[in-house]
N, C-alpha and C positions, 0 to 999 in steps of 0.2 A: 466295598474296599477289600482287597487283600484277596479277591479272586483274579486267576491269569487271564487276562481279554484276548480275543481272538486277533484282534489288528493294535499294532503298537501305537500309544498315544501322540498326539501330536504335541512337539516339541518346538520348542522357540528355540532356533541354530543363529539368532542371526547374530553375528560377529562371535561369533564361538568358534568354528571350524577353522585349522589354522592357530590359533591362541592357546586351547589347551589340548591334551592330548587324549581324553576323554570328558565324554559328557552325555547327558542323556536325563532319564527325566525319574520320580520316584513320589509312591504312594505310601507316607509314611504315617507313624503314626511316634509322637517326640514323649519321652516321659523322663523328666527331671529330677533324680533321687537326691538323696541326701545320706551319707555313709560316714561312718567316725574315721579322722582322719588316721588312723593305725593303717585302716584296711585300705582306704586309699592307697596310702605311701605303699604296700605291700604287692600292688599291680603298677607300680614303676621301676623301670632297671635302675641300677644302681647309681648311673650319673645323677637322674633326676630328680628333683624333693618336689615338692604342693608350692605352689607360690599363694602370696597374700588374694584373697579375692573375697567380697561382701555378700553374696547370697548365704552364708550359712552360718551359725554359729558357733564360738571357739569351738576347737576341738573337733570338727565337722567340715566335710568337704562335698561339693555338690560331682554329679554322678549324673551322666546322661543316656540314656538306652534308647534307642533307632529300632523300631517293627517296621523295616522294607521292604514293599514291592517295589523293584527296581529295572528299570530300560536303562541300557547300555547301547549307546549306540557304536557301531562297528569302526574299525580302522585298522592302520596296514597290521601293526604290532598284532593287534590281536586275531587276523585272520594268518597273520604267520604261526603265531604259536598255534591256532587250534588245528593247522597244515603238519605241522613237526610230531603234535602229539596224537593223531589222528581224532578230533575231538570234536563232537558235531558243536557247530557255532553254535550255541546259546546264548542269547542278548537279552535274558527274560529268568530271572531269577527271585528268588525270597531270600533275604536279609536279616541278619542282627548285627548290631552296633554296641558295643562300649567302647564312651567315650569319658577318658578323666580329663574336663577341663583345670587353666590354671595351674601348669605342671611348668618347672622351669630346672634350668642345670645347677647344680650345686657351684662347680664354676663361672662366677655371673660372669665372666668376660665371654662367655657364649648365648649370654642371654641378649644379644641385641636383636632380635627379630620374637622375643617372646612376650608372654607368656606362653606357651604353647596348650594344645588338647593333644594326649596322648591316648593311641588306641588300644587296651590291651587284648580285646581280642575281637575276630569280626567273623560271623558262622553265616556259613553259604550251601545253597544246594547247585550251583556250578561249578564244576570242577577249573574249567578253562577260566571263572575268572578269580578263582581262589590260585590261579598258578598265577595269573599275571598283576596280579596283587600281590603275591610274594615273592616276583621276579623284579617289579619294576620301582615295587616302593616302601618293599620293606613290611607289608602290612600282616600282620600275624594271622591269616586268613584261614580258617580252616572247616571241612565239609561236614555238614550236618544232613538230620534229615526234618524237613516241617512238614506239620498236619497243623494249616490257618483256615480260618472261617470272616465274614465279619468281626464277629465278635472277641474272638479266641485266638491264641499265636501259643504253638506249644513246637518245641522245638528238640531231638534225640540226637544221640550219639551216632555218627554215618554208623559204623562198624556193627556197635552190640545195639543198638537199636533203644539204650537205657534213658530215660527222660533227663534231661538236663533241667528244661524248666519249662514254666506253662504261665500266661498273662490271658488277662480275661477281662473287655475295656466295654466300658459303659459311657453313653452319648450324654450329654450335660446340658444341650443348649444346642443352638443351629448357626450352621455355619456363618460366620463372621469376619469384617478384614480384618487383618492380624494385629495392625496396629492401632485399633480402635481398642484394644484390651492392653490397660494398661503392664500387665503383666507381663504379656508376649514382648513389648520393647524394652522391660529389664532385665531380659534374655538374650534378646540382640547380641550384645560382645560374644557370650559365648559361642554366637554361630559364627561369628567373624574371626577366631584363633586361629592361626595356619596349627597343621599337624602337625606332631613330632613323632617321629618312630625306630625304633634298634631293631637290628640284626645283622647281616653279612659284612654289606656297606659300613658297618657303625650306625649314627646318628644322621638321621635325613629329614628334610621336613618338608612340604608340600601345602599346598591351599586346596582344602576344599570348600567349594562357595554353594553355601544354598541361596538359589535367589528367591529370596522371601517378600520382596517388596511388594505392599499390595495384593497380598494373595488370602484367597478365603483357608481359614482354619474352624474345625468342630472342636469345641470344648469337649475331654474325654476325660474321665478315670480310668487307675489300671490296680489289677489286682495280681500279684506276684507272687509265685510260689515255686522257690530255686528249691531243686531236688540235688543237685551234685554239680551246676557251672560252681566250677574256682573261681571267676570272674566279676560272679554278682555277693551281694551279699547272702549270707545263708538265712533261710524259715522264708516266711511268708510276712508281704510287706504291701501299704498300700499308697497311690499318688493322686492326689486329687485334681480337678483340673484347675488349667491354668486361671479361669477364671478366680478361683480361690487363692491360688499363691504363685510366684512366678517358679519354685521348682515346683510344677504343677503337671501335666499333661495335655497332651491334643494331638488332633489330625492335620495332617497336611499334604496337597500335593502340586511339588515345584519342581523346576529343574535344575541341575549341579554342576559344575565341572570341577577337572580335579586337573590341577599345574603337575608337571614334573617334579624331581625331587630337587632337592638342593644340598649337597653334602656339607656337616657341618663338625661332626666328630667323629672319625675312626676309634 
């Protein structure tokens, strides 16, 4: 896992193309934190607060971190912009993810399409689609640099090259369907949130769908050691897998698509 393959996976398109406006396929690996809700609230812009949700207790809010190897499959949008910006098409990228599920507006009269998952930050080694990520949906995208193995995902600062942070994930068990573990289905909601996200536009929200149905997952642990992300929490922390608990961890690989946005507050 988590090495670049020479020929791109094959992807299930079928009633995709047309529907959304990207999609493609990803090697991930899912680990479900648990963070005091202070530091939650303090990675959401000001509209938004924690809405009520059951995985964790008072005082505490659940926290999801994405290890992607990612296919992006091409389209017009993005063969325009990497024509504008003179930018060789990269379709084939390494990923991170935070994700605060269970986020809602302070003004419930905006809350009819929520609860929402908001992203506060997402680190990429492509430039082209960390612009069209920040062009077309608001997503606070920004370029890093990764040194992954199997095992390992450590991820620096594009510029100074300073460690931001390093995960280190150990197998539990052999692969399995996902909803044979009762765990992975009290997780379910959270993959199904539409996103919420700020910046230029204001407030916008989009779907992004992992299709998880029936697909094999590795029970994994992860071992975490934030050196300087703002993003995550600080020291060194550990997630057991999901067989143990449903904020738990594991591997997975499915394909996604992601809706256009939907403007909802300036």
């Amino acid at each position: 896992m988590f090495q670049h393959q020479v020929d791109q996976p094959k992807i299930n398109t079928t009633g995709i193309p047309g529907k959304d406006p990207l999609y493609g396929n990803c090697d991930s690996r899912f680990a479900f934190t648990i963070v005091p809700d202070s530091f939650a609230q303090s990675l959401l812009p000001p509209d938004l607060e924690l809405a009520p949700q059951t995985y964790t207790p008072d005082g505490y809010h659940p926290l999801l971190l994405m290890f992607n190897d990612t296919w992006l499959h091409s389209n017009d949008n993005l063969s325009r912009i990497a024509a504008e910006y003179h930018l060789q098409l990269n379709l084939h990228y390494n990923e991170f993810i935070v994700m605060l599920p269970y986020v809602q507006f302070r003004d419930n009269s905006l809350n009819d399409q929520g609860p929402y998952c908001f992203l506060p930050v997402l680190y990429l080694d492509s430039i082209l689609a960390v612009i069209g990520g920040r062009l077309f949906w608001e997503f606070n995208k920004e370029m890093a640099r990764f040194d992954i193995s199997p095992t390992t995902f450590n991820v620096e600062h594009e510029l100074s090259g300073a460690p931001l942070f390093s995960a280190t994930f150990t197998t539990r068990g052999i692969p399995v369907i996902d909803n044979s573990i009762a765990n992975f289905n009290a997780i379910i909601p959270i993959l199904r949130l539409p996103v919420i996200e700020y910046g230029n536009y204001g407030y916008v929200s989009s779907v992004y769908t992992v299709e998880y149905e029936n697909l094999m997952i590795t029970p994994v642990s992860m071992q975490l050691n934030n050196q300087s992300c703002p993003f995550l929490p600080p020291g060194e922390s550990e997630v057991p897998s999901i067989e143990k608990i449903p904020m738990g961890c594991f591997a997975m690989n499915y394909n996604w698509t992601l809706t256009y946005i939907k403007f909802i507050k300036t």
